[in-house]
C-alpha positions in Angstrom: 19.7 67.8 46.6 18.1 66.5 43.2 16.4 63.6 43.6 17.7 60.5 41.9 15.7 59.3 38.5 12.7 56.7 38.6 13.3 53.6 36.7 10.0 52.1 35.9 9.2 48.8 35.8 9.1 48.2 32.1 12.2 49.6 31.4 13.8 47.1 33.9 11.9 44.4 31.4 13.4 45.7 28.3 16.7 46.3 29.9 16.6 42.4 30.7 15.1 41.5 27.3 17.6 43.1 25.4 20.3 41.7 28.4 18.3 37.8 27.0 18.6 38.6 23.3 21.8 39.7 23.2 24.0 37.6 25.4 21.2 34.3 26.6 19.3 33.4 29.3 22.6 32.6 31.2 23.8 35.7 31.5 20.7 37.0 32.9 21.5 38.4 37.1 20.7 41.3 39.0 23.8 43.0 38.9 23.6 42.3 34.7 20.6 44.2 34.5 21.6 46.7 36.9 24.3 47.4 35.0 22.7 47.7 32.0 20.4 50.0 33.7 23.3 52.1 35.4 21.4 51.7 38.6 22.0 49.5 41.6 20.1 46.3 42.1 17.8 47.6 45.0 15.5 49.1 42.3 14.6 45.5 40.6 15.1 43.9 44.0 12.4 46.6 45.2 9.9 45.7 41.8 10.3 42.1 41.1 11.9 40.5 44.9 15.2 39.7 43.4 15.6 37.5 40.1 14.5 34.2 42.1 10.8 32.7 42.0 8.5 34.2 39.8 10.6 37.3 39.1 12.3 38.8 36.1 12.3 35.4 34.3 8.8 34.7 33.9 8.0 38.3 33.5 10.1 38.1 30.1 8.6 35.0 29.2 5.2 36.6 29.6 6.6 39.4 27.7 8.3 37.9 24.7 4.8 35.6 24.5 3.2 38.8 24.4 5.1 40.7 21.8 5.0 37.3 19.3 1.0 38.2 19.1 
């Protein structure tokens, strides 16, 4: 049985980035960037503990400051 692919971390970022950029910050969930992953949501559950907190929010925010250097 093949095993299923690795989605890595940043790829979950830019999935959620582009997710941000395309449709807002309102629109940003789990199951959105899930879906634009084709994956389920226990992969970014797994990486960032859910979309709560200091999760996939702040990462883009870090990100996007980043990227305006």
């Amino acid at each position: 049985m093949p095993s299923s692919p690795k989605i890595k971390k940043e790829d979950m970022l830019q999935a959620a980035l582009e997710l941000v950029a395309r449709d807002g910050y309102a629109a940003l969930n789990i199951k959105a960037v899930a879906r634009e992953l084709g994956c389920s949501t226990a992969p970014i559950s797994w990486q960032f503990g859910g979309m709560d907190g200091l999760g996939v929010k702040d990462h883009i925010l870090d990100y996007q400051f980043i990227a305006r250097r």
